[in-house]
N, C-alpha and C positions, 0 to 999 in steps of 0.2 A: 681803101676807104674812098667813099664817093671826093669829088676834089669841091664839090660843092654840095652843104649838104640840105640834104631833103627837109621840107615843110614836116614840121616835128607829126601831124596825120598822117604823114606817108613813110615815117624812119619807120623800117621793119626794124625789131630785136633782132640781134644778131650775139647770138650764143658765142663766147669763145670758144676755140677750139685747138688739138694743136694741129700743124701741118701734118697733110696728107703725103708728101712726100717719101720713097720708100728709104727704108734706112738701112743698110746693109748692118749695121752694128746696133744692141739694144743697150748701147752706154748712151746715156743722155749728157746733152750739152747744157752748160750753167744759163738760162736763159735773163744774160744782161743787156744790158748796152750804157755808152758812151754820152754826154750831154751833144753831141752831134750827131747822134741817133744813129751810130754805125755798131752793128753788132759781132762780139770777140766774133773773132773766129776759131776752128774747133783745134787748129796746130798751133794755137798760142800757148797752151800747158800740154806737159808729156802726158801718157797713158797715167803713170801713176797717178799725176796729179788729178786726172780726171776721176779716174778711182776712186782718189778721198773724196773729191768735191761731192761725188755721187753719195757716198756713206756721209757723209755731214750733212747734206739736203738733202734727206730721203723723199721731203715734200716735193720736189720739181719728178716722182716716180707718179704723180696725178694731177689730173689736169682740172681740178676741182678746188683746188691747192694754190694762192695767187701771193705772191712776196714782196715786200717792199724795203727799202733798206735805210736806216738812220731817218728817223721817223719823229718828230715831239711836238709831244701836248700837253695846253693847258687848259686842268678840268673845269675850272673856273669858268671862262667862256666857251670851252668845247674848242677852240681854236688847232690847229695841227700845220704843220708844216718840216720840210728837208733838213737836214743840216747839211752842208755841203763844203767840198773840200776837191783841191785839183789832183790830191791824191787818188782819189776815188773815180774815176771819169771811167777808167775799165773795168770796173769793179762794182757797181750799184747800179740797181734799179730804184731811179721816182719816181714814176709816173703821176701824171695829173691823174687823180681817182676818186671815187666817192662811196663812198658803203652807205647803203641806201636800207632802210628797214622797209616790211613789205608795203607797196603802195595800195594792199584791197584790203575789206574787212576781212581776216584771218579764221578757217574753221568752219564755212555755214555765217557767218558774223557774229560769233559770240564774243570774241578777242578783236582789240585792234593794235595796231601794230607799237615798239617801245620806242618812240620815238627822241626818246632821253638818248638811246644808242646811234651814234651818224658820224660819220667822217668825211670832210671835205678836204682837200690839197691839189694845190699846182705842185704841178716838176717846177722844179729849181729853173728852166729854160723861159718860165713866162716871166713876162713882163713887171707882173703883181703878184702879192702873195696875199690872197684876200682872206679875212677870217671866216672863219667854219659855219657851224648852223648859227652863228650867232644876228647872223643878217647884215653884218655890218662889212660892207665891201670898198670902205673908206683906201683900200689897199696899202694903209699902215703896214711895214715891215716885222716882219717878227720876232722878237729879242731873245737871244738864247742867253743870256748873264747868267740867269737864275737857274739856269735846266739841271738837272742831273742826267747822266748815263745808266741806264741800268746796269747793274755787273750780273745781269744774265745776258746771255749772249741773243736766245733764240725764246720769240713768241709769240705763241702759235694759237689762236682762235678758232674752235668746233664751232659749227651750226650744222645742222639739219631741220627737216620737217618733222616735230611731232617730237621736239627733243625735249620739252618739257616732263614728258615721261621718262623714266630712267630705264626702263625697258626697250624702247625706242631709240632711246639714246645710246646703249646698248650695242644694238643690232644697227642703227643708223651712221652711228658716227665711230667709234670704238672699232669696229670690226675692220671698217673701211681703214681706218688709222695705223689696226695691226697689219694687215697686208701692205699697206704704201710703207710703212716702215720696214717690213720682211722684205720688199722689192730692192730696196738700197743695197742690202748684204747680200742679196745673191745674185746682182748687177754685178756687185763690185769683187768676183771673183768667187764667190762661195757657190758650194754646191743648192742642190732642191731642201737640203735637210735644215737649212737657216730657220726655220719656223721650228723648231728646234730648239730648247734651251738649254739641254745639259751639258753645249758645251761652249756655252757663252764664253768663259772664263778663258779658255782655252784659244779661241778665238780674237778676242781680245788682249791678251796678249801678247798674239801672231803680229798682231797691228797694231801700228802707233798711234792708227782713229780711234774712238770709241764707237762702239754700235748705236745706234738708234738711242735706245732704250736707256743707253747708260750716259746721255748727255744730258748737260744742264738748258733745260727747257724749262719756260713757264707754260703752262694751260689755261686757256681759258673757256669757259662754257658760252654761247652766245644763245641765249633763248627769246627769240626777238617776238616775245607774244607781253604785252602790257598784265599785268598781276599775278605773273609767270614766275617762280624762283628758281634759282638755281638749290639742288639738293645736296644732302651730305652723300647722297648715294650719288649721286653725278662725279661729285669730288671722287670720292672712294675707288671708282671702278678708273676713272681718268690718270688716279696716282698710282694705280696700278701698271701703267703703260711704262712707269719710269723703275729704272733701277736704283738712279742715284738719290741719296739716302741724303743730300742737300738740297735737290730738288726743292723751289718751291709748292706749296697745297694748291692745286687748282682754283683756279675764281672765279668768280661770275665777270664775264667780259664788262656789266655794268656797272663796276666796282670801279671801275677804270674814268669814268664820264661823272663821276663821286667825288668832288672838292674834297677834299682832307679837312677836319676842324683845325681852326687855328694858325691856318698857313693864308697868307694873302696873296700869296704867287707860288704856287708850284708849278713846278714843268718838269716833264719827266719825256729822257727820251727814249729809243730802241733801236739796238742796231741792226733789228731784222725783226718782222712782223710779218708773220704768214698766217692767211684766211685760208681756213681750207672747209669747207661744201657748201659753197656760195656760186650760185648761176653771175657770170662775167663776162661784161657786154661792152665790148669797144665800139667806138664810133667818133665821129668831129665833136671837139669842144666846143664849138658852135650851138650843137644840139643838149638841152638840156635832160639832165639822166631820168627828172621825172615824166621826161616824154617820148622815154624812149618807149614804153605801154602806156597809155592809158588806164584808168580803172577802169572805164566800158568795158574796154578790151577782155580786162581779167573778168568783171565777172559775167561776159559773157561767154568766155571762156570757161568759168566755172557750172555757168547753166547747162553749156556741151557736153562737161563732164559727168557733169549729176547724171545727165537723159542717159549716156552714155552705160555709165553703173548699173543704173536704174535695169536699163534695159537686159544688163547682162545677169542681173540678180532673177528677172525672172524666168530667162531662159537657162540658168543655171542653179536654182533653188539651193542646190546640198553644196554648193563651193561657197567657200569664204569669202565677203564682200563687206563691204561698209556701212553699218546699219545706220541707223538716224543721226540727225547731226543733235540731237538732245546730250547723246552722252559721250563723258571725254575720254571714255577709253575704247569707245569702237574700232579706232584705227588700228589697236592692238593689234588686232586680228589680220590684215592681211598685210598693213604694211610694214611689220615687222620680214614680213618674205619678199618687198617690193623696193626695187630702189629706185630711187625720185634725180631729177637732175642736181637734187641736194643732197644727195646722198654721199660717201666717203667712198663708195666703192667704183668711181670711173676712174680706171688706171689705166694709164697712159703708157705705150712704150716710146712716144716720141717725144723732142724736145720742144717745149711751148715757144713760141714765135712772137715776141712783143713788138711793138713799135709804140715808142714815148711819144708821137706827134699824135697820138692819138687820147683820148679818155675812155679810161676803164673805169664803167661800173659793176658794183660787188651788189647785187642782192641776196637780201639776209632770206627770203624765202620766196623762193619760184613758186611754179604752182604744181599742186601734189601729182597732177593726171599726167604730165608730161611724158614720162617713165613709166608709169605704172603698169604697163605688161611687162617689162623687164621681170626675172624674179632671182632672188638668191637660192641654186635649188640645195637645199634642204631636207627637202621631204621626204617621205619613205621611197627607197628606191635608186635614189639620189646619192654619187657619192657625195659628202662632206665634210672638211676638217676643218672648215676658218675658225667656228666657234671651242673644237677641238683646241686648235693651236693660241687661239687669245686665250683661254682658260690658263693653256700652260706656263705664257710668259708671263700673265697676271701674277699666279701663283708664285713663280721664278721669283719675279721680283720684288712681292710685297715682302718676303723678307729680307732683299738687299735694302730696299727704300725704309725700312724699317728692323734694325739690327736687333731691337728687342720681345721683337712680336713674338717669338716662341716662349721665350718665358713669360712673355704675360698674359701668354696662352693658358698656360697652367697656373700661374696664380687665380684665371676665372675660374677653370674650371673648380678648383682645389674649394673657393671660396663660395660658390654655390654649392659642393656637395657638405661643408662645414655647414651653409647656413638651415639644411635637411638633417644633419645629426647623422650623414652616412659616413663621416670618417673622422677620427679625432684630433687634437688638435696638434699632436708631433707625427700625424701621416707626413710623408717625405718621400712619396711616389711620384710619378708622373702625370696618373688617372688614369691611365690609358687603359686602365683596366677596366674603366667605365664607360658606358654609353652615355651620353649625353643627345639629348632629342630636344629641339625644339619647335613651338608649338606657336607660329605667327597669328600677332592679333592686333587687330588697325580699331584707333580711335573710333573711327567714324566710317562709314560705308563699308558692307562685307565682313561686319565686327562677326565673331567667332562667339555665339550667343552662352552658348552652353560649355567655354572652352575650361571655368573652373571645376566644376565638376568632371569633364576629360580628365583635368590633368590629376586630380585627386585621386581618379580610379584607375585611372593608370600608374600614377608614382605606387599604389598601394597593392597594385597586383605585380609590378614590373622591379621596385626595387631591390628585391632579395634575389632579383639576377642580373644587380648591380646595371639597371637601367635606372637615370635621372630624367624627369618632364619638366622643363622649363619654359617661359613664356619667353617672345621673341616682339618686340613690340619697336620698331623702328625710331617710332615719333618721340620715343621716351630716351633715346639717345642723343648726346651732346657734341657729336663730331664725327665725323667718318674713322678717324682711329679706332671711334667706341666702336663704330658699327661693322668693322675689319676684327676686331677681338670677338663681339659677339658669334659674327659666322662663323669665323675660325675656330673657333672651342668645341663647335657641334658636329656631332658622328651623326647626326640625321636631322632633316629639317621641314616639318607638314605645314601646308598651310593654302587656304584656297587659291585658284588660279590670281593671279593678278599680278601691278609692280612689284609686291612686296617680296615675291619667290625669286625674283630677279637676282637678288643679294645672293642667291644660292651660288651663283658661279663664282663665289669667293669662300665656300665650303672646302674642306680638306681634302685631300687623295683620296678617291673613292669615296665618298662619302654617299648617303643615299637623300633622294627628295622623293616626296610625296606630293602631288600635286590633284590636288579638290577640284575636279572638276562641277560647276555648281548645274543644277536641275534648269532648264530650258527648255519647257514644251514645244511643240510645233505654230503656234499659231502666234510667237513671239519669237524677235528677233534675238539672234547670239548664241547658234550653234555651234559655231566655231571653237567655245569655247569647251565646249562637252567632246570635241572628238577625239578617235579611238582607232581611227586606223591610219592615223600617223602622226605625228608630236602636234601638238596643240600649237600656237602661237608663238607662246610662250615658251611650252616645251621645249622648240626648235634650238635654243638658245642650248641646254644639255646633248644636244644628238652629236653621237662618236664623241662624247669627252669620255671623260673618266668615273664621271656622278654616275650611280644607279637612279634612272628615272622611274616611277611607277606614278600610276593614277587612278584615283577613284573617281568613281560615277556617282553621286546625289539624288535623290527620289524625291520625290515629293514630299515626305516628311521632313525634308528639308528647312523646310520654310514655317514660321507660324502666322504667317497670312494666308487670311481665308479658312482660319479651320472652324468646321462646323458648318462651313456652306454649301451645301448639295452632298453630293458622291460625289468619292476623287476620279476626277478627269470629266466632271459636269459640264453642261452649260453654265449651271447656276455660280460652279465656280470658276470658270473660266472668265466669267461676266464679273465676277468680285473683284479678278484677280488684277483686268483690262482697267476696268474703273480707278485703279493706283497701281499705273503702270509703272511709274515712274519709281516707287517704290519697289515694284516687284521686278524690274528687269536685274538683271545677274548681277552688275557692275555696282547695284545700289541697295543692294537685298542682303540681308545678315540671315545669318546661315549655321544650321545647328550639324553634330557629326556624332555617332553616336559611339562612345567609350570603346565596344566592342570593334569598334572596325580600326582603330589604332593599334590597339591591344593585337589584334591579327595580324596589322602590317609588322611591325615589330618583332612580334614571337615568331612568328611564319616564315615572313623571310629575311628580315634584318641580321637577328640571332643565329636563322639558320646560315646565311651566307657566312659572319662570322665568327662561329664555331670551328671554321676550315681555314687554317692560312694560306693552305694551298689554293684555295676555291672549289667552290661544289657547280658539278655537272651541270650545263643547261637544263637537258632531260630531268634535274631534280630540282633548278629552279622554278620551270617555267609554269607549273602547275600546281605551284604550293598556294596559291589566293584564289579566292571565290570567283565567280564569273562579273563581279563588279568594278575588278581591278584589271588594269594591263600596266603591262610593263614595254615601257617605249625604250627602256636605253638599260640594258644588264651587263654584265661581267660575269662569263658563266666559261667552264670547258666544256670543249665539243666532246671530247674522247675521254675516257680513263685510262690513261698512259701515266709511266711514269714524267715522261717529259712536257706534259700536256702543259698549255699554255694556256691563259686565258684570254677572251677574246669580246669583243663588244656584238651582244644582239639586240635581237630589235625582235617582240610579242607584240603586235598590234590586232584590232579584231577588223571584223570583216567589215568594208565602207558600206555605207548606204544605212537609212535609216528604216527600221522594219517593226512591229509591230511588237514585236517582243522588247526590243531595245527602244523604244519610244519613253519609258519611263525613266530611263538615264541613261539616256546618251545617245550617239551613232551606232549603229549597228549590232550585232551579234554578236558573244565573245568565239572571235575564232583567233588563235595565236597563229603570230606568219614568224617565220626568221628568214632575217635578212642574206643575200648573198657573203659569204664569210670577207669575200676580197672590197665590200663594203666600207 
């Protein structure tokens, strides 16, 4: 660091990062130090011991991922500061640090930043220990009498960009999470097949650490956008990371900066706190953190980025890009495939480099463009298993974190087919003899207009081959447990593109999804969310898992706006349609499906796939549905062998947008399969 520092106009940001130096070994070193700023050295614990340190801090496998040690505050005035001990001198990091919420207007400026969320602390080595966002720098000391210790050991703070969607959240933070957690066990001696879960058990065992997964961590959500909540689906897919069945429920980080009623002092401390996908910016405590950018800075940064887009949208029309800043779920679309400098997925193989004479600031949101050519490939083409392997240890372990979940499996299902009169009341099966389907439907935006009548003509043609239609309704759930049973129970699950299919990747083994793609003319933005020649957005989120993906196309009948104005595909109504745009763009349009094309998906291929325990032939999948459906992710055998196996493909239709397919969707149907070693 400069030895004098710069006029806070001329401090450039300065990104952490770790050392460039090369490592002859990919074990990482514990990165502490000493109240005299001298860092372990790497011969002071044996290999093994490094080994565990490495499986116990899977977080020091990313450099996005920042730690701090014996930590407490009080929520009352936001106050925070050390505890400290001469025990501890080789052993903890304090640094002087500040967690900063974003300094520009957040999104276009529709959001601004939560400034309730903020941490101020000196290292134990200054002089003062001044209090927090409270303002008051009287440099009073700060009393631990009253504090309590958590008797959790480890906790840990998500953020990302765009993480107030649970689908983003998702792909942004979760994904990053399962890889820096897989990196600790196959650091620490394990082979490539640690992404892996069937042989957790086995593995643990072998060791006297516990894996990742199966440690007592708390989670926290950080969503640094002001009227922003954290979700039961945030919760849901977060507790799924854990095994242990004491684990604390994940929380909203601003649960934490929340007085408790009734308590006039509380302090609560921690003996390790780790931020992980926060941009981390060292420099002299001299310099203050909110100058180390300016907002000029950002948002004329942000004006570079727009032109930037801008530019590329229309030199690239048919590729995914960022439509207007009106609506909140535009980002879906590309930056579920993009990771940002906040993103979870910069893994580190080196060991990060501190120096406590210095101040670290944490911001809670960079800015989206920084990254943004990076991509996670995904796509058709592409091999990928991340979203493969977090499916499987989700799955693994919501029934360790949860010892009862299979039998309350079956008590829903049992108790929805009792409340249809399809089974009486001393049945004492498992159901598994039934189909169960459900049928997503959101309060508000993208409602499912026509969805009772679906479901009536469907339960009516569909249940004497012992198929059930139920409705799947998020908002009407009271907890992420509910909403873990709910997906859980279901052998199939339709429902329009959006967050709400998300919860799909907590659907059973094999289980299949139907995903609606909605009707998008050309002369309005949000094609992205119609295409067909390789997973959608969303979709990307099921590619190489286990789910049967398929998708429907939407037409113009679609929609009951606008009917009766002009001829379909008019001026007159196109002119209707621009006039309540805001109405009619995808993300905000309710949307009808008609009986018949359920009924098909179902009896066509659901029934038909299983009919066969063995599994039925690609060549006899791939062509059972009309030219409005494709199938992005199947389970089909290549050969009829006895020994055949089954194997994941991929039916997409041909890219580009043509004249014929203009009426739903991208392209033509032409079905592609994937390379098998895919």
């Amino acid at each position: 660091h400069h030895s004098q520092p710069q006029h806070p106009q001329q401090q450039r940001r300065k990104l952490w990062q770790p050392p460039k130096d090369n490592v002859k070994s990919k074990k990482l070193k514990h990165p502490t130090a000493d109240n005299n700023h001298h860092h372990r050295s790497s011969n002071e614990s044996s290999n093994n011991n490094n080994n565990s340190d490495d499986r116990a801090a899977w977080w020091r496998n990313n450099r996005l991922c920042f730690e701090i040690d014996y930590i407490c505050h009080r929520p009352q005035s936001n106050t925070w500061a050390y505890m400290t001990s001469s025990k501890w001198k080789q052993n903890v990091f304090q640094p002087t640090m500040e967690l900063k919420p974003s300094a520009w207007k957040y999104d276009g400026g529709r959001y601004n930043a939560e400034l309730r969320v903020g941490i101020k602390v000196d290292s134990p080595t200054r002089k003062r220990m001044e209090r927090g966002d409270s303002g008051d720098d009287s440099g009073e000391e700060f009393s631990f009498d009253t504090c309590q210790l958590s008797t959790t050991d480890t906790h840990v703070v998500l953020q990302s960009v765009f993480n107030d969607m649970v689908g983003e959240f998702y792909s942004r933070s979760l994904l990053g999470l399962h890889q820096t957690m897989v990196m600790g066990v196959q650091q620490d001696g394990e082979d490539d097949d640690a992404n892996s879960t069937d042989n957790d058990e086995a593995k643990s065992s072998s060791q006297s650490l516990a894996l990742p997964w199966e440690q007592d961590i708390q989670f926290y959500i950080h969503i640094p956008l002001q009227g922003k909540e954290v979700l039961d689906g945030h919760k849901l897919f977060t507790a799924g990371m854990l095994a242990n069945s004491n684990a604390g429920m994940p929380m909203s980080f601003l649960d934490l900066f929340q007085p408790p009623e009734n308590v006039e002092d509380d302090c609560q401390c921690y003996r390790k706190m780790v931020f992980c996908g926060y941009d981390v910016y060292t420099h002299d405590e001299q310099v203050n953190s909110e100058d180390i950018d300016t907002v000029e800075h950002y948002d004329k940064k942000t004006k570079e980025d727009d032109k930037e887009e801008k530019d590329e949208m229309e030199s690239n029309p048919g590729d995914d890009k960022v439509g207007s800043d009106e609506d909140e779920e535009d980002v879906e679309q590309t930056n579920s495939n993009k990771k940002t400098s906040t993103d979870l997925l910069a893994v580190s193989d080196n060991s990060p480099s501190f120096n406590p004479s210095l101040k670290y600031t944490l911001w809670s949101s960079g800015t989206v463009a920084e990254h943004k050519k990076d991509t996670i490939n995904c796509n058709r083409g592409e091999k990928c298993q991340g979203y493969a392997n977090l499916r499987n240890l989700m799955s693994s372990n919501f029934v360790k974190h949860y010892p009862s979940l299979n039998d309350d499996i079956v008590k829903f299902r049992r108790e929805a087919l009792l409340a249809k009169s399809l089974i009486s009341d001393d049945y004492s099966g498992d159901t598994k003899e039934w189909l169960v389907v459900g049928l997503t439907q959101r309060t508000y935006r993208r409602a499912w207009l026509n969805l009772p009548t679906v479901m009536k003509q469907c339960n009516t043609k569909l249940n004497g081959r012992r198929v059930i239609f139920i409705e799947v309704n998020v908002e009407d759930t009271s907890s992420p447990y509910e909403q873990l049973i709910l997906h859980r129970s279901l052998d199939v699950m339709i429902g329009v593109h959006g967050a709400q299919l998300t919860q799909a990747v907590v659907l059973p083994p094999h289980a299949h999804v139907l995903e609606i793609l909605p009707w998008v003319p050309s002369y309005i933005r949000g094609n992205w969310v119609t295409r067909r020649d390789a997973p959608t957005p969303l979709g990307i989120i099921y590619h190489n898992t286990d789910l049967n993906h398929a998708g429907y196309s939407l037409d113009r009948s679609s929609t009951d706006l606008c009917v009766g104005v002009g001829e379909v595909g008019s001026e007159e109504e196109k002119k209707c349609f621009l006039n309540q745009r805001k109405n009619f763009i995808w993300d905000n349009r309710d949307f009808n499906v008609e009986p018949e094309v359920i009924i098909q998906y179902i009896e066509k291929l659901v029934l038909f796939m299983r009919d066969d325990e063995m599994g039925k032939l690609c060549t006899e999948v791939k062509d059972r549905l009309d030219e409005r459906f494709v199938l992005y992710n199947v389970w089909c055998a290549d050969e009829e062998e006895e020994e055949s196996t089954l194997s994941v493909s991929h039916y997409y239709a041909e890219a580009g947008p043509t004249a014929e397919g203009e009426q739903y969707g991208m392209g033509r149907r032409k079905k592609l399969k994937m390379a098998k070693d895919e």
